[in-house]
C-alpha positions in Angstrom: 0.0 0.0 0.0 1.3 3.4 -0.6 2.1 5.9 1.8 -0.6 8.2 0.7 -3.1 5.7 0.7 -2.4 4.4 4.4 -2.9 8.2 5.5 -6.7 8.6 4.0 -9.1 7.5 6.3 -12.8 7.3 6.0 -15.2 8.4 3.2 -11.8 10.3 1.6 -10.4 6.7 0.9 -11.5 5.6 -2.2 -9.6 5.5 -5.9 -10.9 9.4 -7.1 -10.0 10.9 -4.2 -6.3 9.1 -4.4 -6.3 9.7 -7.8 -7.7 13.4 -7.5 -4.9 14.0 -4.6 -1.8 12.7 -6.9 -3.5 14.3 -9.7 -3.5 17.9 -7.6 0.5 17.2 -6.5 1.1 16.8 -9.8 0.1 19.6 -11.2 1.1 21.8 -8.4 4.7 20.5 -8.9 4.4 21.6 -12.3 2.7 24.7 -11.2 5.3 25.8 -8.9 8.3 24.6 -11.8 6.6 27.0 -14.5 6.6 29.9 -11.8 10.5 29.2 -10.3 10.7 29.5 -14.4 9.4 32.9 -14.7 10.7 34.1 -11.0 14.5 33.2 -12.3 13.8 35.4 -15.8 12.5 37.7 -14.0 15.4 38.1 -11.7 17.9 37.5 -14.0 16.5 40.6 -16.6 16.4 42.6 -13.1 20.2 41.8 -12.4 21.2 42.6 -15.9 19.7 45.9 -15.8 21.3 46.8 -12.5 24.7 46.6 -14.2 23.8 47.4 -17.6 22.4 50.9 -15.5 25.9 51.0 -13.6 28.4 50.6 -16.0 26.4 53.7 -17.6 26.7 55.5 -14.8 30.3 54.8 -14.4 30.6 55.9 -18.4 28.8 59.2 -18.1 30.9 59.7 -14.7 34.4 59.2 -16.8 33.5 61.2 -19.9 32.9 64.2 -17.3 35.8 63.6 -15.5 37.5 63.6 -19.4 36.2 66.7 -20.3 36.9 68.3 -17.0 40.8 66.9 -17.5 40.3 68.8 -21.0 39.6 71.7 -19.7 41.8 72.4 -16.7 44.7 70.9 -19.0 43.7 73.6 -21.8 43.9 76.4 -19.1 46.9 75.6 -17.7 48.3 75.7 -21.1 46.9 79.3 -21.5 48.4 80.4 -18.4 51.5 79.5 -18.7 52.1 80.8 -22.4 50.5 84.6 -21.8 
């Protein structure tokens, strides 16, 4: 006898309701694969725009700091010709 069927007692204890109660497992297994699924895509589009959005902000940070080098290096120039 199987495990599940030595744990339903009473009017629960005929074939439907063992079959209905593997049937339910079953697809709640599958249920719960098909929304791990979705969870992980989700999480990894989530991390992938966290660092696609960083190494932006790193890029706009170091093209400023270029054109501020630019610019102090151009006025030093200046100063020290005239």
């Amino acid at each position: 006898m199987s495990p599940l069927r030595t744990r339903i007692y009473g009017p629960r204890s005929g074939r439907a309701f063992l079959a209905r109660a593997v049937h339910t497992g079953y697809v709640g297994r599958i249920i719960g694969t098909v929304l791990g699924a979705i969870l992980a895509v989700w999480l990894a589009v989530t991390v992938a725009s966290g660092i696609f959005a960083s190494l932006k902000t790193f890029l706009v940070i170091g093209l400023i700091a270029m054109a501020v080098f630019v610019v102090v290096w151009l006025v030093a120039r200046r100063a020290r010709q005239g």
